[in-house]
N, C-alpha and C positions, 0 to 999 in steps of 0.2 A: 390580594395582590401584594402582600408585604411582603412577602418572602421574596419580593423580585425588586425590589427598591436596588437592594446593595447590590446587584449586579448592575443595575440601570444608571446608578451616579456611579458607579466604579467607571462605565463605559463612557457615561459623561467625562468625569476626568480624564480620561486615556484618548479619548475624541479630540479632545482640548489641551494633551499635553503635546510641546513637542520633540517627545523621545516617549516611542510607546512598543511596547512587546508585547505579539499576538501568537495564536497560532493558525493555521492558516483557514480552518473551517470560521474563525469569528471575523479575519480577514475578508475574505470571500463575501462571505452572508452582508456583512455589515457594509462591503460596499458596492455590492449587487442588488442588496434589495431594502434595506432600509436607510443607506447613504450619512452613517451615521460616523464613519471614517472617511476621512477625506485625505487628499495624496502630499505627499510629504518630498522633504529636498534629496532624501534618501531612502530607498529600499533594502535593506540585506535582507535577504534569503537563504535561509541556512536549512541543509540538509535536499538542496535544491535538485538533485536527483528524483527524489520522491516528486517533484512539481506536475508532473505529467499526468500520474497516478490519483493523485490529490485534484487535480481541474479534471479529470477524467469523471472521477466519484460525485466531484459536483455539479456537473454538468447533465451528466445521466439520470434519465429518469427511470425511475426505483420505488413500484407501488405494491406495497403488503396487501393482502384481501382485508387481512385485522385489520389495517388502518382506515382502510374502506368503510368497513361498516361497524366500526366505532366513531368513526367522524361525521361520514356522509349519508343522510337517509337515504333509504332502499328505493322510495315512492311505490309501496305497494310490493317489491319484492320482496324476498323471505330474507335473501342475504347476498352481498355482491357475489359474483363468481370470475375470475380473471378469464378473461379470453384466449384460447389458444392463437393468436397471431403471430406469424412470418415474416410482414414487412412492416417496416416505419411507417409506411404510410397508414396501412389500416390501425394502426397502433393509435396515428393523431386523430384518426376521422372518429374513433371510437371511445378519447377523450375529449373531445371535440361535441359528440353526439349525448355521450350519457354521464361523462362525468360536470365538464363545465358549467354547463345551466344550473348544477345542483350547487354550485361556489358559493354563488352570494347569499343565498339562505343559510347557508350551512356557519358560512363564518359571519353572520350578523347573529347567529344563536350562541356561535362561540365565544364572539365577544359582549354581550349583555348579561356571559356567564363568568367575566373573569371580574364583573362587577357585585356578585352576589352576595361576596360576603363572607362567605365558608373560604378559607385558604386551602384545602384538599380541593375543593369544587374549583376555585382560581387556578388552580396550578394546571387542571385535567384541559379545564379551556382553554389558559391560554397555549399550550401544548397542540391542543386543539387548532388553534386560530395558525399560529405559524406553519403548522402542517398543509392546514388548507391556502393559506396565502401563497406558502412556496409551491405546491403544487400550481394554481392559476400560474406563477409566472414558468414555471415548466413548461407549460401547454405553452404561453405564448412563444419561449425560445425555442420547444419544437418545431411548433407552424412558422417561425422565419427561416429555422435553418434548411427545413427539408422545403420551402419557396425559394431558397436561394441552391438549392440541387445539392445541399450537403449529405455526403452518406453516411445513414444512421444505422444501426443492425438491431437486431433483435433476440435475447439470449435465452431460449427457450428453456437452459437447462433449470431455471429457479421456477416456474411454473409447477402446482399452481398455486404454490404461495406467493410472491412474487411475481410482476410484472417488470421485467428492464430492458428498456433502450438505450443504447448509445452510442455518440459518433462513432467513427474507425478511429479520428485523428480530432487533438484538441489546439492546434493551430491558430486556428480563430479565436481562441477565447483565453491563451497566452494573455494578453493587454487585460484580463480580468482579475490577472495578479500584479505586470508589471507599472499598467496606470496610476500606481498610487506611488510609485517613485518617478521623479525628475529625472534619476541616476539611479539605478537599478545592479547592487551587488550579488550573485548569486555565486553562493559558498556548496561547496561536497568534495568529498576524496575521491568521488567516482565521478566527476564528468566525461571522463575517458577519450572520447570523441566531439568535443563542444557544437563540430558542424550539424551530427545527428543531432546533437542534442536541441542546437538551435532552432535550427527546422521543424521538430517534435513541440515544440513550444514557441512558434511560429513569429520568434527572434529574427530580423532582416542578418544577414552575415555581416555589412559594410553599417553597423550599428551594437555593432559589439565585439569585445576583446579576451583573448583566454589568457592567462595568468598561469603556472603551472609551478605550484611551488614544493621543492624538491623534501622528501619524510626523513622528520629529524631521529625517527626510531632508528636502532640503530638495527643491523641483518641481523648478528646473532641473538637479538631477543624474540626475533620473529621466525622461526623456519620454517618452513615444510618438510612434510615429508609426503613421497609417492609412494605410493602401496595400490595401485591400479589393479582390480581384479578382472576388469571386465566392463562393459558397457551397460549401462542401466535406461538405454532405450527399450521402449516398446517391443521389440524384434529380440532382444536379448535378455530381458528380465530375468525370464522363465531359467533362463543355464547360470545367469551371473547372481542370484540373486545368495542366493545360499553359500556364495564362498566370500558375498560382503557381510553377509550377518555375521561368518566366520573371523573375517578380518575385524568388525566391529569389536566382536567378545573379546580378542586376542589385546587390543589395543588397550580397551576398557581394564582390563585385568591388567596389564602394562602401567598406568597409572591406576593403580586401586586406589593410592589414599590421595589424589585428586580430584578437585571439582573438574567437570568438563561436557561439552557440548555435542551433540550428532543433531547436524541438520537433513533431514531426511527429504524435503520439500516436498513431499504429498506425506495425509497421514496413515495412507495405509502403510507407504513403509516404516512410519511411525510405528505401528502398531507389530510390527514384522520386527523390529528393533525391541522393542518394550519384550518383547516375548523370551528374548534370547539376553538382557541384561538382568530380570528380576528385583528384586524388592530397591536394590540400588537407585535404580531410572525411574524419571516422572516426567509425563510427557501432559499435554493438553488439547481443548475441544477448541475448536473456533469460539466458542463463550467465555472460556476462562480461563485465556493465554494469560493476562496480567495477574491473575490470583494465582494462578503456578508459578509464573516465573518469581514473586515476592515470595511465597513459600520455598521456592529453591536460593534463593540468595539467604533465608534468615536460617536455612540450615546448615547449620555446624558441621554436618558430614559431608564428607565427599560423595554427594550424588551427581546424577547424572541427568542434562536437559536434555529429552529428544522432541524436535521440533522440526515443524514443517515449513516454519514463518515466522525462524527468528534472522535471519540472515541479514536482518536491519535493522536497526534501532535499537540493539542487544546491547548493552551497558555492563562486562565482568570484570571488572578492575582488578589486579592481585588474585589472592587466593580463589574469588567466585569462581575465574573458570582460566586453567592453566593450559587447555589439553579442549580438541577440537575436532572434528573429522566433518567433513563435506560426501556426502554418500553420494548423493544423485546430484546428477548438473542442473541446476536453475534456470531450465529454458520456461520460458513464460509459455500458459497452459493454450495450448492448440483449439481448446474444446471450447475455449472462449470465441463465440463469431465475431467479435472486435480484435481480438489478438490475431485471429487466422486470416481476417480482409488484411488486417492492418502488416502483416510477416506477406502478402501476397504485392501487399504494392511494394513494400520498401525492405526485402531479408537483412537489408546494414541494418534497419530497428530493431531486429529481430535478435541479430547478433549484438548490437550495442548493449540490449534489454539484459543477454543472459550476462554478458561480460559485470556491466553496472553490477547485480547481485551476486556473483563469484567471487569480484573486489571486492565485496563489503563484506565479506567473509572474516579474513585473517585481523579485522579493527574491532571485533566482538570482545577477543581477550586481550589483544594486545593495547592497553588503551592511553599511553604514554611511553615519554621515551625511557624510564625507569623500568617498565612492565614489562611479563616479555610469557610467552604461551606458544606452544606448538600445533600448526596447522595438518593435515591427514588430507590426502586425497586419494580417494578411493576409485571413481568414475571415468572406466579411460576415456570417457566423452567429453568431462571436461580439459584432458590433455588437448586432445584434437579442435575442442574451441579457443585455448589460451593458445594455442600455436598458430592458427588460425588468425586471432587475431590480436598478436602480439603488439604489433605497430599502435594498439592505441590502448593496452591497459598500461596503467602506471607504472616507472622505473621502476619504484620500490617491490613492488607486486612482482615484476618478472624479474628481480636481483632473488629475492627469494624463491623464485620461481626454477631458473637455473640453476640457484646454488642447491637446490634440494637435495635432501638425501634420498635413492632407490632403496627401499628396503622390500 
């Protein structure tokens, strides 16, 4: 267990300091289930947009078969197999029935294994142990929320490697980030709508205040430009799609000897893009978006990211990425059963959702007021949503928005 000392007195210290910076999965953990952080006179929340998404993921329970039966004995079966189930409910009666009872054996062998002696052998257990610990407490926050008539869904699409449930709405479980502030600051360029957003993260209204403070960038280091081909809905792919890859190549070759960006947000049109820019563009898997994206920043050339799911957190300061294009509108995926309840009860989340990721577009390369990169919108869908719902993206966003150039 040595190898876990200096995390354990780092966390000691930072438990015991008071001015500590976390990020939000050791926030979460540490003060949901081991109480090893306790709440403070101040909260900031930075990048607070993401909060929903983040209590979503943690909330959610999300079982590998591998984790199955590398953790948990079979008793006599060959090997787990994931259940085909539809409801929350048979989901809890069936961790409930076959996995629970197997808990306390499984983690009293994990942990008499973190004591062995071997540090490869320590590390597999106690890996081990917190796997099975945080599942038990899964199961118990299942069985209270669906005994309190919370609705949970069921995403058959990751079967059957994957088992996942999860609420519609994370409401309730808001106070499992903002309890550890007295006063509670929550930082983003995109809260757009604070009322959805409060309600989404089940903020009282007459308990909180929005702040809206005006971008010192200044318009002309930021533009857009409109070059609308066409809609890239479902219904229209098929006619518009070949005159955005057209627009794509056009733009691409327009800056040759710049770095720059196409966000695609699915990656088959990833893949439909990567075909039509060659050796230039490098694009990535869900496994190894951060190894690309560091091989495209330490490259000297003017290449080209195409990605499905960088629209956030994308960091191209200066020359990394001057030059942008948004191809498909970032509506949040339909095929998710929690997305589709959750767009059934409330279409304003629906729309706050795509808006939040549309904004956080044009902050990828322009990333100070020194800086400055041109934006591309291609997708006459996202015209139709930013007109739609002007009234709550940001000044700055729709000053550039207006002043666009029709090319």
């Amino acid at each position: 267990m040595g190898v876990y000392c200096d995390y354990l007195s780092t966390l000691e210290i930072a438990a015991n300091h008071p001015l500590t910076i976390t990020n939000y999965a050791t926030l979460l953990y540490h003060g949901a289930y081991s109480g090893k952080l306790s709440p403070r006179r101040l909260l900031i929340v930075d990048e607070a947009h993401r909060s929903e998404d983040i209590l979503m993921g943690f909330i959610s329970v999300e079982i590998s078969r591998r984790s199955l039966n590398a953790y948990i004995p079979t008793g006599g079966v060959v090997s787990w197999e994931l259940p085909k189930l539809k409801m929350a409910a048979e989901v809890l009666r069936w961790l409930k029935d076959e996995i629970e009872p197997r808990l306390p054996s499984a983690e009293g062998a994990a942990l008499r294994g973190t004591n062995f002696g071997n540090a490869a052998y320590g590390r597999h257990a106690a890996r081990r142990f917190t796997f099975l610990r945080n599942l038990g407490s899964k199961i118990e926050e299942l069985e209270e929320a669906l005994a309190g008539e919370e609705e949970w869904v069921v995403d058959p699409s990751r079967l059957p490697d994957f088992l996942v449930i999860k609420p519609v709405t994370v409401s309730r479980y808001g106070p499992k980030i903002f309890r550890f502030g007295q006063k509670v600051v929550l930082f983003s360029g995109t809260i757009l709508d604070p009322y959805v957003m409060a309600e989404s993260l089940g903020i009282p209204e007459d308990r909180c205040s929005f702040i809206d403070v005006p971008s010192t960038f200044p318009l002309e280091n930021r533009p857009f430009i409109h070059r609308f081909v066409g809609a890239m809905t479902r219904r229209d792919m098929e006619r518009t799609k070949p005159l955005l890859l057209e627009e794509v190549k056009s733009i691409a070759e327009f800056h040759g000897d710049e770095k720059g960006v196409v966000h695609t947000h699915t990656f088959d049109l990833a893949q439909d893009v990567m075909g039509i820019l060659g050796d230039r563009a490098m694009t990535h898997s869900s496994g190894n978006r951060e190894e690309v994206l560091g091989a495209f920043i330490a490259d000297q050339n003017p290449r080209i990211l195409v990605s499905p799911s960088m629209t956030d957190g994308l960091d191209l300061p200066g020359d990394l990425g001057r030059w942008q294009i948004l191809a498909k509108t970032p509506y949040p995926y339909l095929g998710d059963p929690q997305v589709r309840r959750r767009a059934e009860i409330d279409p304003d989340w629906y729309s706050w959702r795509t808006c939040v990721t549309v904004a956080q577009v044009p902050g990828r390369i322009v990333r100070g007021p020194d800086d400055w990169g041109v934006t591309y919108f291609l997708d006459s869908s996202t015209e139709r949503v930013v007109n739609e719902n002007a009234s709550i993206l940001p000044a700055s966003f729709m000053d550039a928005w207006n002043a666009a150039l029709i090319a």
